[in-house]
C-alpha positions, 0 to 999 in steps of 0.5 A, a space after each residue: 629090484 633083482 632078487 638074487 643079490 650077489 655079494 662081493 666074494 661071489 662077484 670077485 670069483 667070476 671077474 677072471 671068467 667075465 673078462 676073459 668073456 668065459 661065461 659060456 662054461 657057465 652057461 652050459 651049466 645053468 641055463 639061468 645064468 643070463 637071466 638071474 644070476 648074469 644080472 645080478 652080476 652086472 648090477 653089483 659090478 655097478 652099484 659096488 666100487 671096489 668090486 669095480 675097481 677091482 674089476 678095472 684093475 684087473 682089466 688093465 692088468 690084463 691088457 697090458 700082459 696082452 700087449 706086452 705079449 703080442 709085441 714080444 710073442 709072435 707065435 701062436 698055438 695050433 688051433 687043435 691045441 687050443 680047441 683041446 685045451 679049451 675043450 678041458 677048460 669047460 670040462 673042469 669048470 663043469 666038475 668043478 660046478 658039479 663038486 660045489 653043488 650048484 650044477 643046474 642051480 641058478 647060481 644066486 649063492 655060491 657058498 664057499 667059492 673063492 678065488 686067488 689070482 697071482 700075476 707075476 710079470 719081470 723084464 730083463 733088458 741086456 745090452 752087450 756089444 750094443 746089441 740089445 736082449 730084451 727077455 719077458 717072463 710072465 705067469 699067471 695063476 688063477 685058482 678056484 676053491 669050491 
């Protein structure tokens, strides 16, 4: 039996970062994130099923953004953009780590951490002169409160 038991606010708050596959920021805080706290993770995703329902719900929130945005979006950020920004994705987790308490800790409890994830999705279709616009608005805010 895993001694570090996760309890369900504390295994919602690491969905976003489990399904984006974001854990190495985790990681480098704690090198014991694999071995107990990863775990315990994967354990309560399988023993709980609202926690895993809520984590096949977002899943499929997530690959439908995705396929609706590869269909309309055909642009792709430069790749020294996108090293930047994640570059100062792990720097801001490692602070905000940091301002929690639990940088170097094996994370088995995480007092205090919530998560809020909003996803807003709408679509506009026009026809004029028959001659079809289709226009996709998406935003996706995910908030972390240590």
């Amino acid at each position: 039996m895993n001694q570090n038991k996760v309890n369900c606010d504390q295994a919602l708050a690491f969905i976003t970062l489990i399904l984006d596959d974001e854990t190495s920021a985790v990681i480098d805080i704690s090198q014991d994130f694999n071995s107990e706290f990863g775990e315990s993770l994967t354990i309560h995703f399988q023993e709980c099923s609202p926690c895993e329902s809520e984590m096949a719900h977002e899943r499929e929130v997530l690959n439908t953004l995705k396929k609706y945005m590869t269909n309309e979006c055909c642009e792709q950020a430069p790749e020294e953009l996108q090293q930047r920004l994640h570059e100062q994705t792990e720097l801001l987790a490692a602070q905000m780590a940091a301002q929690a308490g639990f940088a170097g800790l094996n994370l088995g409890g995480l007092p205090g951490v919530s998560t809020q994830v909003t996803t807003t999705y709408s679509r506009t279709e026009i026809t004029i002169d028959g001659e079809t616009h289709v226009e996709i608005e998406t935003s996706h805010e995910i908030r972390h409160d240590f």
